[in-house]
N, C-alpha and C positions, 0 to 999 in steps of 0.2 A: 474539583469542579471550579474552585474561583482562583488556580492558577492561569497564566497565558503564557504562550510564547516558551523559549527555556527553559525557564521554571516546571512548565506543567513537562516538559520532555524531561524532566530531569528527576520528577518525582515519581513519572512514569516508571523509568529505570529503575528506581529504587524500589519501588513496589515489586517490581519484576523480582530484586536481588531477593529482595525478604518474603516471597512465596518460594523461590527456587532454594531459599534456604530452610527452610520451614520443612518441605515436601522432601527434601534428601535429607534431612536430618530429625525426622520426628517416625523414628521407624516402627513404633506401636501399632501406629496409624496408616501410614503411608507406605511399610514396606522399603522406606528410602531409598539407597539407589539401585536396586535390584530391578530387575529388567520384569516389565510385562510381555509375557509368551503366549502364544498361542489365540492371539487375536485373528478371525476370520481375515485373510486379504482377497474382499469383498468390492475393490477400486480398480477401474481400469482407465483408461484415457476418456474413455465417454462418459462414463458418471463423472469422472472429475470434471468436464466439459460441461456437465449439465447444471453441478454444483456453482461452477464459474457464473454462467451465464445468467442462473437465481441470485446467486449475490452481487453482481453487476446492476440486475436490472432493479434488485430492493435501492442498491446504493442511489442508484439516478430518482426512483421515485420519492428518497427521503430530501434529496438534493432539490428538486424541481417543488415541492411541496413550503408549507410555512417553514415548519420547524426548520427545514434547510437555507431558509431563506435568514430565519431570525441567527442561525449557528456561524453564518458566516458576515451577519453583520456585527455578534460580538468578538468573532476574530477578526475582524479590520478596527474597529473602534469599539471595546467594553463599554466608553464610558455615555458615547454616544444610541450606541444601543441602549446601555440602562437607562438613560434619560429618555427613547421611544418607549417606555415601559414594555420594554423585554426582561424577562427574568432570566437572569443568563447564566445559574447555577443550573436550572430545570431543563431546559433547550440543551446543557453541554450532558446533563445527567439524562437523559433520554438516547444524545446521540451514542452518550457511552455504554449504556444498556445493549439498542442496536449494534452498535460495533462487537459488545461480549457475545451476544447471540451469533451471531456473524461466525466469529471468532472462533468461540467453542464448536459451532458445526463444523466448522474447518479442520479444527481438532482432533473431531470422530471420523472424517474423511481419511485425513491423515494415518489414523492412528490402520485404518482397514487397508492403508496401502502398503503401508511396512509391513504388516502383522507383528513387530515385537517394537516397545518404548522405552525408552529410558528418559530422564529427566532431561539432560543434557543434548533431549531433540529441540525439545521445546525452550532452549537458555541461550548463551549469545551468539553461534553462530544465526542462528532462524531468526535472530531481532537484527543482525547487523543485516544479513540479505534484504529485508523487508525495510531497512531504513532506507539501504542500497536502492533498491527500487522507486522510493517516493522520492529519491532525491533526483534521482535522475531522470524520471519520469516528469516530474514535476508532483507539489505537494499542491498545488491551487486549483486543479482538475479534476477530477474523474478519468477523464482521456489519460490525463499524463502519470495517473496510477497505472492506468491497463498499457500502456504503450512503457511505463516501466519496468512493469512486472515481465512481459513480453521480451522487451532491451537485456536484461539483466541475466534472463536464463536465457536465452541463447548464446551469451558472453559466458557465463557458468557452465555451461554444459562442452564449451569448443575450451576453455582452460581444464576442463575435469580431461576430456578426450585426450587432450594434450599430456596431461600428467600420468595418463595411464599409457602413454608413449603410440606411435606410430611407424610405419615405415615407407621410406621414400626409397623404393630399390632394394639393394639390399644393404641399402643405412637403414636405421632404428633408434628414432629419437623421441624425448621426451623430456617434458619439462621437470624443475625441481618440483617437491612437497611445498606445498603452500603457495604455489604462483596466483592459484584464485584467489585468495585471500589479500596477494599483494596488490593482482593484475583492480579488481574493485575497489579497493584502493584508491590507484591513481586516478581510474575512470572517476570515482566520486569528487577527486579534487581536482581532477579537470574539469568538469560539469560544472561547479563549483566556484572556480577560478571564471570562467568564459561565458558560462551559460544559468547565474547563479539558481532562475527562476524554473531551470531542467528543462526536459527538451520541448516540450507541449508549451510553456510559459505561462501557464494557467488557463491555456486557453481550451476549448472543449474543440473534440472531433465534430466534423456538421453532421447531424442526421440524415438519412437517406431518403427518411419517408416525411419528413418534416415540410407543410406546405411555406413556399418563400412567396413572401410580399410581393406584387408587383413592381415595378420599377415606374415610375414616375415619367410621363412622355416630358421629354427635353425641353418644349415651348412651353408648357403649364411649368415647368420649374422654373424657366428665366421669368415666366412671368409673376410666380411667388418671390422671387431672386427682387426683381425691382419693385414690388410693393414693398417689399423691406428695406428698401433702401429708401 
C-alpha cells in the first residue's frame, strides 16, 4: 500500500510468484498441482454478461464516489494528496480490498465455466492477458478497461481461430503455436510506441442518460467575453 507506479506493479508480481508458489508446492494443504475435477459448469454467456455488467457498474460507483475521487489523486501526486490530508495507505487498502472481492467472484465464475482448475489458470498466461488489456485499453479510464478487454479478445479469439487453421478452397491454412502470444505482443509495443496513454487516453465513454449543460447563447458569452477583458 505505500508503493506507487513500478514498484507497487512489481511487488504485485511478486506476491503473485510467492502464492503460485506456495499453492503448487505445499501439497498437505493445497493438493498442489493436481487438477480440480468435477466442478458444476454452471456459466454460460449470460451469467457471464450479468456478472460483467455488476462489476462494471460497482467499478464506476467506487470511481464517481470520495474514495475514487481521493485513489486517484494519490496516484497523480502522493505527496500532494498527503498534504490534503488523505490517508493514502487506507483509500489504496479499501480499493485493494474491492478489487480482491471483484477478483475472487471472478474466480468462482471462472472456475463454473471450465468445470476443472489447475494452478497454471490462474498464473502468467491470465496476468499477461489482463495487462494486455489495461495497456491497450488505456489504464486511466474505466472506458479504456472495458473497450480493452473487449479490443483484446476479439484479437484472441481470430489468432486462436487462426492456429487452429482454416480453409480457403481447398487450401488449409493455419498459423504456427504461439502466434497469440507473439501477435499481443507487438500490438502492446505498438500501443506503446504510438499511443502510449492506450486507445480511450484516459478518457471516459459519454453517458447516454447523463443530463448535458446547456450551451450558453452566443451574445451573453461575448458579453461575459468583454467584461473580462
Amino acid at each position: 500500500m505505500r508503493l506507487s507506479g513500478i514498484a507497487a506493479s512489481i511487488a504485485t508480481f511478486a506476491f503473485l510468484v510467492v502464492v503460485n508458489s506456495i499453492y503448487a508446492n505445499w501439497d498437505n494443504v493445497t493438493a498442489g498441482t493436481s487438477s480440480m475435477v468435477g466442478i458444476p459448469t454452471l456459466v454460460g454467456p449470460w451469467v457471464s454478461f450479468a456478472f460483467v455488467a455488476i462489476a462494471v457498474i460497482l467499478a464506476y460507483l467506487f470511481q464517481i464516489s470520495g474514495f475514487g475521487l481521493m485513489l486517484r489523486a494519490s496516484r497523480d501526486d502522493a505527496v500532494a494528496a498527503a498534504s490534503s490530508a488523505i490517508e493514502i495507505e487506507r483509500v489504496r487498502l479499501i480499493a485493494f480490498a474491492i478489487s480482491g472481492f471483484v477478483v475472487g467472484a471472478a474466480g468462482g465464475v471462472y472456475a463454473h465455466f471450465l468445470g476443472i482448475l489447475t494452478t497454471d489458470v490462474f498464473y502468467l498466461d491470465l496476468t499477461f492477458i489482463t495487462i494486455a488489456m489495461l495497456i491497450v485499453g488505456g489504464i486511466g479510464s474505466l472506458s479504456g478497461a472495458v473497450v480493452g478487454v473487449v479490443f483484446i479478445t476479439v484479437i484472441t479469439e481470430a489468432f486462436r481461430a487462426g492456429e487452429a487453421g482454416f480453409d480457403i478452397g481447398s487450401l488449409s491454412l493455419s498459423l504456427p503455436r504461439g502466434a497469440q502470444e507473439i501477435g499481443l505482443g507487438v500490438l502492446m509495443a505498438l500501443v506503446l510506441i504510438f499511443r502510449p496513454e492506450g486507445i480511450m487516453g484516459g478518457r471516459e465513454l459519454p453517458f447516454p442518460f447523463r443530463a448535458r449543460r446547456p450551451k450558453a447563447p452566443v451574445a451573453l458569452t461575448r458579453v461575459k467575453e468583454s467584461k473580462l477583458v
